[in-house]
N, C-alpha and C positions, 0 to 999 in steps of 0.2 A: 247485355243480359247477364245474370248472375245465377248462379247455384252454393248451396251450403257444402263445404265440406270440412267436417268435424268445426260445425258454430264458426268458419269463416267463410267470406264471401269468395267465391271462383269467379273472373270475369270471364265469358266468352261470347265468340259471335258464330252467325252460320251463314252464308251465301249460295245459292245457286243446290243445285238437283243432280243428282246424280253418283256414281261412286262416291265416297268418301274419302277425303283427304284430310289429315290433321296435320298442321302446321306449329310448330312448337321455338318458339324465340331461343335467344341463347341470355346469355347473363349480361343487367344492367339493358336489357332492351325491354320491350313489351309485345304485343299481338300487333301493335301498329306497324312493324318491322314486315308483317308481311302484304300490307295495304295495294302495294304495287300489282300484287299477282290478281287480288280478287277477282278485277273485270273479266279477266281474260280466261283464267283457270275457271270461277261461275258457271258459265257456258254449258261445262258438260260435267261437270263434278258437283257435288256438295263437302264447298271449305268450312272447317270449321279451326277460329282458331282461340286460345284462352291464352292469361296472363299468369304464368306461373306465381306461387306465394310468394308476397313481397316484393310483385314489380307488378308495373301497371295499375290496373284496377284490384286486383286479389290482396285480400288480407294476409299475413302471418298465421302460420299454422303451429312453430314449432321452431326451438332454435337453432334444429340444423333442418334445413330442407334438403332431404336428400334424396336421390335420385330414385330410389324404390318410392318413398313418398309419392314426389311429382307423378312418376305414371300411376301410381294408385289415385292419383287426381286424375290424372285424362280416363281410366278405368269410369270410374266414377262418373263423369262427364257421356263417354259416350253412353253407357247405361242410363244417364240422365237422355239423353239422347233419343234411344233405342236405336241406336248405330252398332248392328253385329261385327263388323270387321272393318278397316280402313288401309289404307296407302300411308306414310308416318313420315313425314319430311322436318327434320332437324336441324338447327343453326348450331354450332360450338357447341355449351350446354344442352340445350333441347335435343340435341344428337347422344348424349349423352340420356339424355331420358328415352328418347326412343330404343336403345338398347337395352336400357331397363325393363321398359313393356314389353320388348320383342322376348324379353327372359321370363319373364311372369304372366306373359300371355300370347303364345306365341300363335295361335290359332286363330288369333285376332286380327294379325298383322297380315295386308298382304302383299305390301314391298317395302322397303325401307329406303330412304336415303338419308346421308347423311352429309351437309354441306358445311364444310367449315370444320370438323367434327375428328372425332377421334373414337376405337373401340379400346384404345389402351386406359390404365389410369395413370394416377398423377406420379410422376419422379419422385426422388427424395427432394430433391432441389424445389421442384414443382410445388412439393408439399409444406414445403421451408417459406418461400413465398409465400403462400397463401395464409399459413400463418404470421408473417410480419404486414400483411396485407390486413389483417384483424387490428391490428393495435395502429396502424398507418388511419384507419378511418374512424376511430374512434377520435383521436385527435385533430384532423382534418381532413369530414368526408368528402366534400367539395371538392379540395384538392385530390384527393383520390381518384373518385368519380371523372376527375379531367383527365387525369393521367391515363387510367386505367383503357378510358374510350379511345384517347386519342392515339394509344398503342395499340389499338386493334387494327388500324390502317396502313397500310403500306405507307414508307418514309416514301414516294412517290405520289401519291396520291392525297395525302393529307392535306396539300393547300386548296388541290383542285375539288376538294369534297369538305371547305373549312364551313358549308353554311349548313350541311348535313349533320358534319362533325356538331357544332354548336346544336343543333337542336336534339341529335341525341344526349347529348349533356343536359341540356334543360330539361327532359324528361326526368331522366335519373336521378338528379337533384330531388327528386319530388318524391323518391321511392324511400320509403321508411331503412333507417340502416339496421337495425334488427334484421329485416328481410334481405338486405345486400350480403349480407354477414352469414345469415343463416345459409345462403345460399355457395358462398364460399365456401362455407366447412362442407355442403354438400358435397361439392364436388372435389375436394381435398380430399375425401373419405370414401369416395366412389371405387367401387372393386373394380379390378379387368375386365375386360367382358370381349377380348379379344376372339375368346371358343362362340360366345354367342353370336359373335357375326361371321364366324368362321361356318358354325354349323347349320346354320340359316339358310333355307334351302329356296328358297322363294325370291323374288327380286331384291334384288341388293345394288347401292349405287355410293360411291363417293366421291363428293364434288370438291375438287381442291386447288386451291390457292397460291400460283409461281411463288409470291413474296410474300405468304400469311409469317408474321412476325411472330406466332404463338404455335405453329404447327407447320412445322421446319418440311418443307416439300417430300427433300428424298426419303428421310423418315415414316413420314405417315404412307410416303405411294408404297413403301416397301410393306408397311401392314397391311392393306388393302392388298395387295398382292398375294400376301399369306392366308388372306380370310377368301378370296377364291373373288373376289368383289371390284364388279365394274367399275373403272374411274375416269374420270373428266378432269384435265386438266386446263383452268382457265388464267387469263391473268388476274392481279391485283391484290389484296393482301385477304386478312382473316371476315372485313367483312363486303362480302361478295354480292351480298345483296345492293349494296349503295352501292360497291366500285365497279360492278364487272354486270348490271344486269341484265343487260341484253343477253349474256351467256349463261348468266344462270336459269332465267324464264325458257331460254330455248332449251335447256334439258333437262326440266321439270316437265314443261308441255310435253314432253318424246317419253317421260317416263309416268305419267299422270294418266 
């Protein structure tokens, strides 16, 4: 299914009856990322989940999608909806969006998790990448897009997950680079929002990563720490959805 926002197409889906849970990808994946959970989560929720601009099925909105944007997309959506308030579970990026929503509407929100994720923003370093990352894909996205995926996964895990690996690549292949691009400076330019989950008073979850390659274990549990914010720590690298998911679904269902 689709909806218009600002004359581009939003794709999303909806499954099963019950609270509300919104499901939010991270960068370079789509809404299919979270396909595993449907059956099970269904049951006794209503999932719903969309393709952020520029990945998946959603158009391009703008040349930087930035994270206030995207949750004024999910806004938009659940109102397309008439879904008053939800449960807000975010991957890397989409954790990143769900912070943004938790700021801009927090009355909405009524727990948050963030898997893979972070409430800090980007380094200077961080930010320095992402800018040679702009000019790296413009001369060859392909080769980006392989790199980029295949450093999301644990140097442990990467052969035992090569036919995952592969098919996320084929997807992203497919994603307009305007919208990969766009979505980089997004999050390149994303504020802190380490007080927003600090002051968040309602459920709060962080799920993280022994070996995530992109969000350094002792680092982030030390933020989480400071933000008052329950954490789970599981094995395998940043994406935990393919490597680790027996662990992630078992404390999704406990906190869902």
């Amino acid at each position: 299914m689709t909806f218009q926002f600002k004359n581009s197409p939003i794709h999303f889906e909806t499954f099963g009856k019950g609270p509300a849970i919104v499901l939010l990808h991270g960068f370079l994946e789509s809404s299919t990322m979270w396909n595993p959970l449907i059956p099970e989560f269904s049951k006794r929720n209503t999932l719903i989940t969309m393709d952020f601009p520029g990945h998946g099925k959603s158009g391009i909105i703008s040349e930087t999608h930035s994270m206030e944007l995207m949750a004024e997309i999910v806004e938009a959506l659940l109102q397309h909806l008439q879904i008053p308030s939800a449960t807000f579970i975010g991957h890397s990026m989409g954790g990143y969006v769900v912070l943004a929503y938790a700021e801009m509407f927090p009355h909405k929100v009524e727990k948050l998790v963030l898997l893979n994720s972070t409430p800090v923003a980007d380094s200077e370093e961080r930010r320095q990448n992402r800018d040679r990352a702009l000019k790296v894909i413009d001369q060859n996205p392909q080769a980006y897009i392989s790199m980029a995926i295949g450093n999301l996964f644990a140097e442990s895990s990467r052969e035992k997950f090569a036919t995952e690996i592969e098919a996320l690549k084929m997807e992203a292949y497919a994603f307009p680079i305007k919208g990969i691009k766009a979505a980089i400076r997004g999050m390149r330019d994303r504020k802190d929002r380490t007080e927003v989950l600090k002051n968040f008073t309602k459920g709060k979850c962080m799920i993280l990563a022994e070996e995530d390659p992109i969000l350094p274990l002792p680092e982030t549990k030390k933020v989480a720490e400071r933000c008052g914010v329950s954490v789970k720590i599981i094995e395998g690298g940043h994406m935990s959805l393919i490597e680790n998911w027996n662990s992630v679904a078992k404390y999704l269902l406990f906190i869902g």
